[in-house]
C-alpha positions as CSV (number, residue, x, y, z in Angstrom):
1,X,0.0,0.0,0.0
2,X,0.9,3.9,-0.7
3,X,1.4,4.9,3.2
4,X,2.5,8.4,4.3
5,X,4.3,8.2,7.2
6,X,5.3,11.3,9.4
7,X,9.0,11.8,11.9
8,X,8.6,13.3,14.7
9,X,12.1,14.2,16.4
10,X,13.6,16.7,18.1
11,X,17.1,15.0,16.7
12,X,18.0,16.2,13.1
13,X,19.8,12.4,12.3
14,X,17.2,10.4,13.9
15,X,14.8,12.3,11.5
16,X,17.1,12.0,8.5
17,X,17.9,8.5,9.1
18,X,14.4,7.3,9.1
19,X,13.4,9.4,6.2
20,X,16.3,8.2,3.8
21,X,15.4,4.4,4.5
22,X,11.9,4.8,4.2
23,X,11.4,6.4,1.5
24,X,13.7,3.6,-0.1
25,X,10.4,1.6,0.5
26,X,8.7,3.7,-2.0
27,X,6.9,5.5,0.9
28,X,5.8,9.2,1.4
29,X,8.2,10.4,3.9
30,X,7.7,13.7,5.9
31,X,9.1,15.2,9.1
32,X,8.8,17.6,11.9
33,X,11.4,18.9,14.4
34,X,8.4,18.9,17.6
35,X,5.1,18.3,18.3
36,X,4.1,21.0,17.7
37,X,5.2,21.1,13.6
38,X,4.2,17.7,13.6
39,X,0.0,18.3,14.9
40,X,0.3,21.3,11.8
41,X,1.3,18.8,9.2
42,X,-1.3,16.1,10.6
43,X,-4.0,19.1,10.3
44,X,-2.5,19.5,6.9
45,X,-2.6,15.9,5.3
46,X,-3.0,13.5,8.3
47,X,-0.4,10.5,8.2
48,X,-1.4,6.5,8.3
49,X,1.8,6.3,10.7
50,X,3.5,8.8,13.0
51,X,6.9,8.2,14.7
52,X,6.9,10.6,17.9
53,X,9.8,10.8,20.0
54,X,9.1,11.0,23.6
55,X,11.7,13.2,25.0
56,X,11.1,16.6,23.4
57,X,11.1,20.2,24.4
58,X,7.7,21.6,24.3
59,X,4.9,19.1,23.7
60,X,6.3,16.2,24.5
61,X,5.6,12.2,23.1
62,X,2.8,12.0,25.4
63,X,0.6,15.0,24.5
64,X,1.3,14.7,21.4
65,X,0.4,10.2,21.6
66,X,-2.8,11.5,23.3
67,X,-4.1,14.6,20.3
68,X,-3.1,12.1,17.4
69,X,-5.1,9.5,19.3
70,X,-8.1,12.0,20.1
71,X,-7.9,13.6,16.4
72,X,-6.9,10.9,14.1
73,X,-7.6,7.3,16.3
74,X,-7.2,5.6,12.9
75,X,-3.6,6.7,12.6
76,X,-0.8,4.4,14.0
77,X,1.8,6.0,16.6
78,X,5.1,4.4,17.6
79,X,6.9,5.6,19.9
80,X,10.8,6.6,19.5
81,X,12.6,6.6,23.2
82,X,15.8,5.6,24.5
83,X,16.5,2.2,26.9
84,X,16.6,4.7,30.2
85,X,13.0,5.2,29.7
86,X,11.8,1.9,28.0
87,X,9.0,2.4,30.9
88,X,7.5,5.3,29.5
89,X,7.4,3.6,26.1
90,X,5.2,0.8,28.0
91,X,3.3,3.8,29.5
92,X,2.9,5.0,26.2
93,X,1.6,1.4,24.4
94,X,-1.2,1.4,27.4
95,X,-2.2,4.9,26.1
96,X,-2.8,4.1,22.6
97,X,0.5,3.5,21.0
98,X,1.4,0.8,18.5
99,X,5.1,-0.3,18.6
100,X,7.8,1.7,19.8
101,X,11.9,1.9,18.8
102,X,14.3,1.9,21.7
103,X,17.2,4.0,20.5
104,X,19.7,3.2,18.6
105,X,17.6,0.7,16.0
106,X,19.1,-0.5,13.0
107,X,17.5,0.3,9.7
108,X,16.0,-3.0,9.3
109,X,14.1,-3.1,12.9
110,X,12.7,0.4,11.4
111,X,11.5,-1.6,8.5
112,X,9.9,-4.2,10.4
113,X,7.8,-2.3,12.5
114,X,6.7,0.1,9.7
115,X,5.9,-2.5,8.0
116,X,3.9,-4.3,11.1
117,X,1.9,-1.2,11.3
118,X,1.2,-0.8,7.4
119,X,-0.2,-4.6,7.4
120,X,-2.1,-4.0,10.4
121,X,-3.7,-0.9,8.6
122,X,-4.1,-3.6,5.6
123,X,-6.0,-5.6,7.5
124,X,-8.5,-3.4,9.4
125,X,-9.0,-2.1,6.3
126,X,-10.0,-5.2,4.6
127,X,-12.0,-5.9,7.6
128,X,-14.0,-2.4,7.4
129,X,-15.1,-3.4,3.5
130,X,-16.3,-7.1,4.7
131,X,-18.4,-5.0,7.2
132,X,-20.0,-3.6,4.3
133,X,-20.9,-6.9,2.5
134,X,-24.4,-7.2,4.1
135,X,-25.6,-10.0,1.8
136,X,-23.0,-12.2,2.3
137,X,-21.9,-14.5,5.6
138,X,-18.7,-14.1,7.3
139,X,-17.9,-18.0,6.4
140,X,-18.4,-17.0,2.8
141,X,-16.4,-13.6,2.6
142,X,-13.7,-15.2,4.6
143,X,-13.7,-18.2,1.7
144,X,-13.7,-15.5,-1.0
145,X,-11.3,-13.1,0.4
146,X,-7.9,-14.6,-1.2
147,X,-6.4,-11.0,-0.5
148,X,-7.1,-10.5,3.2
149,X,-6.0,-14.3,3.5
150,X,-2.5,-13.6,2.0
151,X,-2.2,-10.7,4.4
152,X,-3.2,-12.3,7.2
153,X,-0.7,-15.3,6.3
154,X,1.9,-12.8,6.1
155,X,1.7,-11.3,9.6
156,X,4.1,-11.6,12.1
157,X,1.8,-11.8,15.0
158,X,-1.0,-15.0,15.4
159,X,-4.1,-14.3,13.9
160,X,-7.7,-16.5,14.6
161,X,-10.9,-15.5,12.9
162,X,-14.2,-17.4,14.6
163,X,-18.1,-16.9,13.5
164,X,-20.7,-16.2,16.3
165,X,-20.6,-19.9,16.8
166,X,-17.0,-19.7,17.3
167,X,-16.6,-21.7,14.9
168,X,-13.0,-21.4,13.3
169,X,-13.0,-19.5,10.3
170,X,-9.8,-18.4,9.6
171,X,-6.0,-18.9,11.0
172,X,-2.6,-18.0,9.7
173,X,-0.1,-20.8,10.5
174,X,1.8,-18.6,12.9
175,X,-0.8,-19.4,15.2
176,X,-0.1,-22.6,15.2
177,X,3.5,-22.2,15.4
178,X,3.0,-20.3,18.3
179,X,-0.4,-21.5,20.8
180,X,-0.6,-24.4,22.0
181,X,-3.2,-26.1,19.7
182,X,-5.0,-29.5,20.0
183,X,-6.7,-30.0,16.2
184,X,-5.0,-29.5,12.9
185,X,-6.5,-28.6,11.0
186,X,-8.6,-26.2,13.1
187,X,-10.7,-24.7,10.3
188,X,-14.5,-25.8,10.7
189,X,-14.0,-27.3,13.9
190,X,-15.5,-25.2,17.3
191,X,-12.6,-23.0,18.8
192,X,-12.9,-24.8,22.4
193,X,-11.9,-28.0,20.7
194,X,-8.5,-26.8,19.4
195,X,-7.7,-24.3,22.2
196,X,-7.6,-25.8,25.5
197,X,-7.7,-23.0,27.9
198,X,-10.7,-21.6,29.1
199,X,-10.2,-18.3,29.6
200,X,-9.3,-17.7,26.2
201,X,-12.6,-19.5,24.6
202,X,-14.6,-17.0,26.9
203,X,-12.8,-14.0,26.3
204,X,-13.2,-14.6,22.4
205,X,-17.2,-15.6,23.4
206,X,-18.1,-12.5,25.6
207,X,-17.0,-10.4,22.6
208,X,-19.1,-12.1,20.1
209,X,-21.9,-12.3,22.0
210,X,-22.1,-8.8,24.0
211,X,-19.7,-7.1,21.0
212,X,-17.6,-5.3,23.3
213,X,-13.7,-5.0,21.9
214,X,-11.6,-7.1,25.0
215,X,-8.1,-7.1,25.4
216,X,-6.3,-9.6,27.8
217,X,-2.8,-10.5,29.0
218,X,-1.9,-14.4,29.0
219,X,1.1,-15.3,30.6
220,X,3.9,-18.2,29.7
221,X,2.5,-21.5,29.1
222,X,-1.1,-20.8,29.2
223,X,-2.2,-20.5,25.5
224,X,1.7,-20.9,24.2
225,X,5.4,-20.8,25.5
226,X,5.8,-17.1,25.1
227,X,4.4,-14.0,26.9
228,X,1.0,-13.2,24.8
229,X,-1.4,-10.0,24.3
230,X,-4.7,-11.2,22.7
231,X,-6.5,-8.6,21.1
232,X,-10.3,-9.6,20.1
233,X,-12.7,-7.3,18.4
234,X,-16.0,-8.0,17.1
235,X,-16.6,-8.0,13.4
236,X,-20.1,-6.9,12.8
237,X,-22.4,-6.6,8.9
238,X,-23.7,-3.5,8.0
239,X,-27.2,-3.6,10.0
240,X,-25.0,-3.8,13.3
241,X,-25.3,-7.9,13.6
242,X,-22.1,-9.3,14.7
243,X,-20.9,-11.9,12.4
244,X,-17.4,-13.0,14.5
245,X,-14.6,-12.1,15.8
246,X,-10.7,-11.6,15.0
247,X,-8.1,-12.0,17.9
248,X,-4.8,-11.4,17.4
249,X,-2.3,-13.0,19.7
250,X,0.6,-9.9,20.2
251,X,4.1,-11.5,21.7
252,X,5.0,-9.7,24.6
253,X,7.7,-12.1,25.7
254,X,10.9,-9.6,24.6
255,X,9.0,-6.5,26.2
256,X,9.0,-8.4,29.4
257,X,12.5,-9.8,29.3
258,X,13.6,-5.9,29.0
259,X,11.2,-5.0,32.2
260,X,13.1,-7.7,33.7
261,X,16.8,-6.9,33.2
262,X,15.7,-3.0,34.0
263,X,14.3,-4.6,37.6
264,X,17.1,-6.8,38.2
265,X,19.9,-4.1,37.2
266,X,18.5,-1.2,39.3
267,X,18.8,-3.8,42.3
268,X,22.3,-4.4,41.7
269,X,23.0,-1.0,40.8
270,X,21.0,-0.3,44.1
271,X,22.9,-3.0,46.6
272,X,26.4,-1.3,45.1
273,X,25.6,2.2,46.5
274,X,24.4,1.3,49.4
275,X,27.6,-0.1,51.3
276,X,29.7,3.0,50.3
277,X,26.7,5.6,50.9
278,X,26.7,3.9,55.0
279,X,30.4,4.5,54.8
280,X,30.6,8.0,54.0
281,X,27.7,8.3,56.6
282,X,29.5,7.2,59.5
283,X,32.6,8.8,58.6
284,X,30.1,12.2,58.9
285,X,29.3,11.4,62.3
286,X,32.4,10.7,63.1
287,X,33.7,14.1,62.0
288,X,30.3,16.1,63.4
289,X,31.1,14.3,66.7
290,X,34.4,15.5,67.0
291,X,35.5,11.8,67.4
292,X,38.4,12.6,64.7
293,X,39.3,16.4,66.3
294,X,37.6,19.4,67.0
295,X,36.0,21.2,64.2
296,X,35.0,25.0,64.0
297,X,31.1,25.8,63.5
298,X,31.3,26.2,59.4
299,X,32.7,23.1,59.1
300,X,30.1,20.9,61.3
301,X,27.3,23.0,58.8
302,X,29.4,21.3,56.2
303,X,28.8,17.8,57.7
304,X,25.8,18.7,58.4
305,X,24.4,18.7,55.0
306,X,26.7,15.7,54.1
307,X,24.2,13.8,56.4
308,X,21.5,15.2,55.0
309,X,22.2,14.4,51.4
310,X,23.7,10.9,52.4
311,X,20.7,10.2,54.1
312,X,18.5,10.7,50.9
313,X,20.5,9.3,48.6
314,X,20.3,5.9,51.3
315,X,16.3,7.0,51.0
316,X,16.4,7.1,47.5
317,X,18.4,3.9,47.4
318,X,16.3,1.6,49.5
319,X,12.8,3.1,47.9
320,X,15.0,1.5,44.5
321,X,15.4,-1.6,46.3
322,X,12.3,-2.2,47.3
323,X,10.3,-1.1,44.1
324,X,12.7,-3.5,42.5
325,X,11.5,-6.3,44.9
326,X,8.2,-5.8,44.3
327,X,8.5,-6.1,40.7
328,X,10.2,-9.3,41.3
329,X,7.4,-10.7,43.3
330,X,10.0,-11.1,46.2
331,X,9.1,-8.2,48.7
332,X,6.2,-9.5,51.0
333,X,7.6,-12.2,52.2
334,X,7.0,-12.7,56.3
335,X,3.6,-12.6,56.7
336,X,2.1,-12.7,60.5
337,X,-0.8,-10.9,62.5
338,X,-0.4,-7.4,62.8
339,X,-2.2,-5.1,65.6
340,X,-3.0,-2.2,63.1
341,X,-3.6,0.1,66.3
342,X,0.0,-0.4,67.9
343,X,1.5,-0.2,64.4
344,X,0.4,3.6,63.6
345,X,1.1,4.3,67.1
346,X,4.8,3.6,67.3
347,X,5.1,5.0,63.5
348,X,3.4,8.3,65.3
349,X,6.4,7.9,68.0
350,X,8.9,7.6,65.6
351,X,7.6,11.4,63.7
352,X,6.9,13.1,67.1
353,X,10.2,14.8,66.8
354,X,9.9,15.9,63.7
355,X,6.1,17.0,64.6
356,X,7.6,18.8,67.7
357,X,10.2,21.0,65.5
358,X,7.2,22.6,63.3
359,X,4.6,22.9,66.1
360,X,2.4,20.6,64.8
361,X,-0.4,18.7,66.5
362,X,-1.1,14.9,65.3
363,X,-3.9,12.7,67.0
364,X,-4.7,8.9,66.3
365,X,-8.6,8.4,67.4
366,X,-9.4,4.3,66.9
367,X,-13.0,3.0,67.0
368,X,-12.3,0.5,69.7
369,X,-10.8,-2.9,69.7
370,X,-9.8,-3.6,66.2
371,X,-8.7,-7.2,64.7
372,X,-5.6,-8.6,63.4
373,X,-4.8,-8.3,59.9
374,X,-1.8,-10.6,57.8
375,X,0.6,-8.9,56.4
376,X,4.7,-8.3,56.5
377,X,5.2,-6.2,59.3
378,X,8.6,-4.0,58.5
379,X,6.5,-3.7,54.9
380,X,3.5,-2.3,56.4
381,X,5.2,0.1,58.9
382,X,7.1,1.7,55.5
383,X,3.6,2.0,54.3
384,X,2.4,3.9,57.4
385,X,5.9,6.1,57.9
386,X,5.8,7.4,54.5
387,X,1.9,8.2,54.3
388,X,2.3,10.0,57.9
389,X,5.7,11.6,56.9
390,X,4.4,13.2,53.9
391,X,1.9,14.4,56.0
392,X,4.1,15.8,58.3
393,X,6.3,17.6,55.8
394,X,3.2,19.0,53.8
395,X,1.6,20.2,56.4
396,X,3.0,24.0,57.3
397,X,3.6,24.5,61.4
398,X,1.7,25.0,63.5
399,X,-1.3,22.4,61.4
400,X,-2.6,19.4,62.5
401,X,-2.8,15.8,61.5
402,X,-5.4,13.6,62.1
403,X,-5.4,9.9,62.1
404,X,-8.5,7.5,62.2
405,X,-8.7,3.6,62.3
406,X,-11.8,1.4,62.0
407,X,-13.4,-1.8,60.5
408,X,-15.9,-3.6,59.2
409,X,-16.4,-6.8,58.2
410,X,-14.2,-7.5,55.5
411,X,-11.7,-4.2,55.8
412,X,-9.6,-2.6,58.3
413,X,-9.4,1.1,57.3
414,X,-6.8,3.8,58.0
415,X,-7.5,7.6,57.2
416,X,-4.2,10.4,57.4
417,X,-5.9,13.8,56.8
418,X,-3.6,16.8,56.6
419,X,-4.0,20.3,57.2
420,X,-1.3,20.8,54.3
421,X,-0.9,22.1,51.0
422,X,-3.5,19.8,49.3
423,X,-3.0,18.4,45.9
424,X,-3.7,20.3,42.5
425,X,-7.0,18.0,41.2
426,X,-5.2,17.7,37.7
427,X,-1.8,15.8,39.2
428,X,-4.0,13.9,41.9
429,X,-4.2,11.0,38.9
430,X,-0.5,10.9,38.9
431,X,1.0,10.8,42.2
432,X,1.4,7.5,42.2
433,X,3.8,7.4,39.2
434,X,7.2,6.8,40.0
435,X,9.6,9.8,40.1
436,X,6.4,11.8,39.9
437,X,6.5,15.0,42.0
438,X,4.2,17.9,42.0
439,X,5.8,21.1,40.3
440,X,5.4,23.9,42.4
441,X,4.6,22.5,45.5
442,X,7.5,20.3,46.5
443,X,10.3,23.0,46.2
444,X,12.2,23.1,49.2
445,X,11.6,19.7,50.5
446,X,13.3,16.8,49.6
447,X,12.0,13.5,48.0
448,X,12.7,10.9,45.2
449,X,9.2,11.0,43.9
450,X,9.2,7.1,44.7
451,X,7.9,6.5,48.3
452,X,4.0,7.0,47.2
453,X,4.5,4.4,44.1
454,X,6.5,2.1,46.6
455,X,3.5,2.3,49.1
456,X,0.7,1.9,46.6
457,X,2.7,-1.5,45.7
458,X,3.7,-3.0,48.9
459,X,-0.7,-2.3,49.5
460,X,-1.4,-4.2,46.7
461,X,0.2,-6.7,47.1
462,X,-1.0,-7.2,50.3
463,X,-4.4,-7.7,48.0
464,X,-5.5,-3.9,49.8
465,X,-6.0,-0.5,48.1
466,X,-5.0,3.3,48.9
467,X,-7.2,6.2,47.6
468,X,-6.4,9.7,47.9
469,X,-8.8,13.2,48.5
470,X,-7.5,16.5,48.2
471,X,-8.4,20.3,47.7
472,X,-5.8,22.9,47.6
473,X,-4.7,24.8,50.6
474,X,-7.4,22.9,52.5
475,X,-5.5,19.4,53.0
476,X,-5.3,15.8,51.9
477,X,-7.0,12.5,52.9
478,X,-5.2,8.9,52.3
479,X,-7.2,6.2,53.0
480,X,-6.3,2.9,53.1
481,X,-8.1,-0.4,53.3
482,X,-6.3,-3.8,54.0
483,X,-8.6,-7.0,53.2
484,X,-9.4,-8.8,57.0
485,X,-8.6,-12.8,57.1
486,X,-11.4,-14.9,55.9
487,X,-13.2,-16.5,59.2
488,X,-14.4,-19.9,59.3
489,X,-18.2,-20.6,59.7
């Protein structure tokens, strides 16, 4: 197909680069130097497929991922970004985006994906003008098509075409290269028959039958050997009946070897500063103690603020750790019966001299005799220091913080209101992302942007949940709610 495909790039020879081997494709090549060129030239001629760096000055790759999406939701966005932030790029594929290219990529990875995309486009094409064959049944078009069956064949990813009987229409043989399937052939024969795992058979029956689009993660050896995304749409005629479905089955099995090695080289990068960081921490006491000689008043301020940068980069440090652990599956590990009420209490101890220094009032009320919960204990205190210390250091002196534990049958509840600053509504979505701090209102006081993503995990894993209220200058509300252990009848 004739495609025009648009480079977005604050780089001049990432935009270059791409141009001169695309257009050795025999494809209409254009670029832009920001988002903010690149939006005029989509308003201009819109673009089947948009490259969009996410590092730019000005609009950056998400704003720019989320007005393509909004204007042009046909078009296909892949994201450009570097291995540092391989996250966001994941970020980004949640929010709409297609593929993305970790920089540096070789010409021929730029070819592939492009062409991914452009066969995709093929396809949903195709797809939209069987929609329009009202007098014909999907069994029949499907038989008929030779076209859209070459295409299909073609594609990299597994694709499985079922009528509203889910009955097996159509397959490409990469499926069965890569699922785990019980009948060849499969054509003609009812999908539960060839594919084994339930889940699967009633994701790809909900659609046809409610005709809601579903997409659904299926880990390692459960439909195949690899990591899979299935993808299932309904395909309807031109009176609205759905005919079928298409699913296709999106390996995700690289993407997740990358989240892996990020996890398990910030914890070794983590466990390496931490031994030296201790060192140069005692060595400050030493010299603020006058252990190693007497020293005059500037230079104790000196060590003064050693210790307090050593200690955040130690913060910083462990908050890496743990988020690390977490992603590993490997954090909550000694699970016993926690008193929830003598928990908050000795985390209150712990803050009452920081409370002290700024004048501030903080009060724990608890709605009598409250039960046990499961959970890892040092965990769970973390949880409770960090949602009490931000409130501490958000609140101005002289406010107050209020603290309130209760029950009911299934939840044990813990509220942390502030007096503080409050929260801007439009970052309240956000401040669970990691690094994420708000501008403006953090200046002065120090933080990684990690212990409110590092809390949110450690609660979820402990199967509970953490919501947040604020309103600006008036204070913030955390609430959390920890699941109580199932009693026996």
């Amino acid at each position: 197909m004739t495609a025009k495909i648009l480079i977005i790039d604050d780089e001049q020879v990432i935009r270059d680069g791409c141009v001169r081997v695309l257009k050795k494709e025999g494809l209409d090549v254009i670029s832009a130097p920001n988002g903010e060129e690149g939006l005029k030239l989509m308003e201009q001629e819109p673009a089947n497929v948009v490259l969009v760096d996410l590092m730019m000055p000005g609009i950056d790759g998400f704003e720019t991922l989320a007005r393509i999406r909004e204007k042009w939701p046909e078009c296909y966005v892949i994201i450009i970004t570097g291995f540092a932030t391989v996250e966001k790029a994941v970020q980004a594929m949640k929010n709409g985006a297609f593929d993305f290219l970790a920089k540096p990529f070789e010409p021929d990875y730029l070819r592939i994906v492009i062409r991914r995309a452009l066969d995709k486009i093929s396809l949903e094409a195709e797809t939209a003008r069987l929609r329009e064959e009202r007098e014909m049944g999907l069994r029949t078009i499907m038989t008929e098509q030779s076209r859209l069956r070459t295409i299909i064949n073609c594609m990299e990813s597994a694709v499985l075409v079922v009528d509203k009987d889910l009955t097996v229409l159509l397959h490409n043989p990469t499926l069965l290269r890569r699922l785990e399937i019980q009948t060849d052939p499969m054509v003609g024969k009812p999908l539960p028959d060839s594919v084994l795992n339930q889940d699967l058979c009633d994701m790809v029956r909900d659609v046809t039958s409610q005709g809601k689009t579903i997409s659904r993660e299926f880990p390692e050896n459960t439909i195949g050997k690899c990591f899979f995304r299935a993808h299932c749409a309904p395909v309807r005629g031109k009176d609205d009946e759905i005919l079928g479905s298409v699913t296709v089955f999106e390996d995700l099995s690289a993407l997740k070897k990358v989240d892996e090695l990020k996890s398990d080289f910030v914890a070794m990068v983590s466990h390496e500063l931490r031994a030296p960081l201790a060192s140069v921490e005692q060595i400050a006491y030493v010299l603020r103690d006058g252990l190693a000689g007497n020293i005059d008043e500037k230079g104790k301020h000196l060590v003064g603020r050693i210790l307090v940068r050593t200690k955040e980069l130690l913060d910083l440090v462990k908050n890496l750790l743990d988020l690390s652990r977490i992603e590993m599956g490997v954090q909550i590990q000694n699970m016993e019966s926690v008193d929830i009420k003598g928990l908050v209490e000795e985390v209150v101890d712990m803050l009452q001299p920081q409370v002290q220094s700024r004048n501030q009032s903080i009060q724990h009320a608890c709605a009598g005799e409250l039960p046990e919960f499961l959970a890892d204990r040092d965990n769970m205190q973390g949880v409770f220091k960090n949602i009490i210390g931000n409130a501490v250091k958000y609140t101005p002196e002289g406010g107050r913080i209020d603290i309130r534990t209760s029950c009911d049958a299934n939840f044990l509840c813990v509220e942390v209101e502030d007096s503080g600053m409050g929260i801007p509504h439009e970052d309240l979505p956000r401040i669970f992302d990691k690094f994420y701090r708000v501008k403006g209102k953090t200046r002065g006081i120090t933080g990684s942007g990690l212990g409110l993503s590092v809390t949110k995990s450690i609660i979820e894993a402990h199967r509970g949940e953490i919501l947040v209220q604020s309103e600006e200058k008036k204070g913030t509300t955390f609430k959390v709610l920890l699941p109580l252990p199932v009693q026996a009848n």
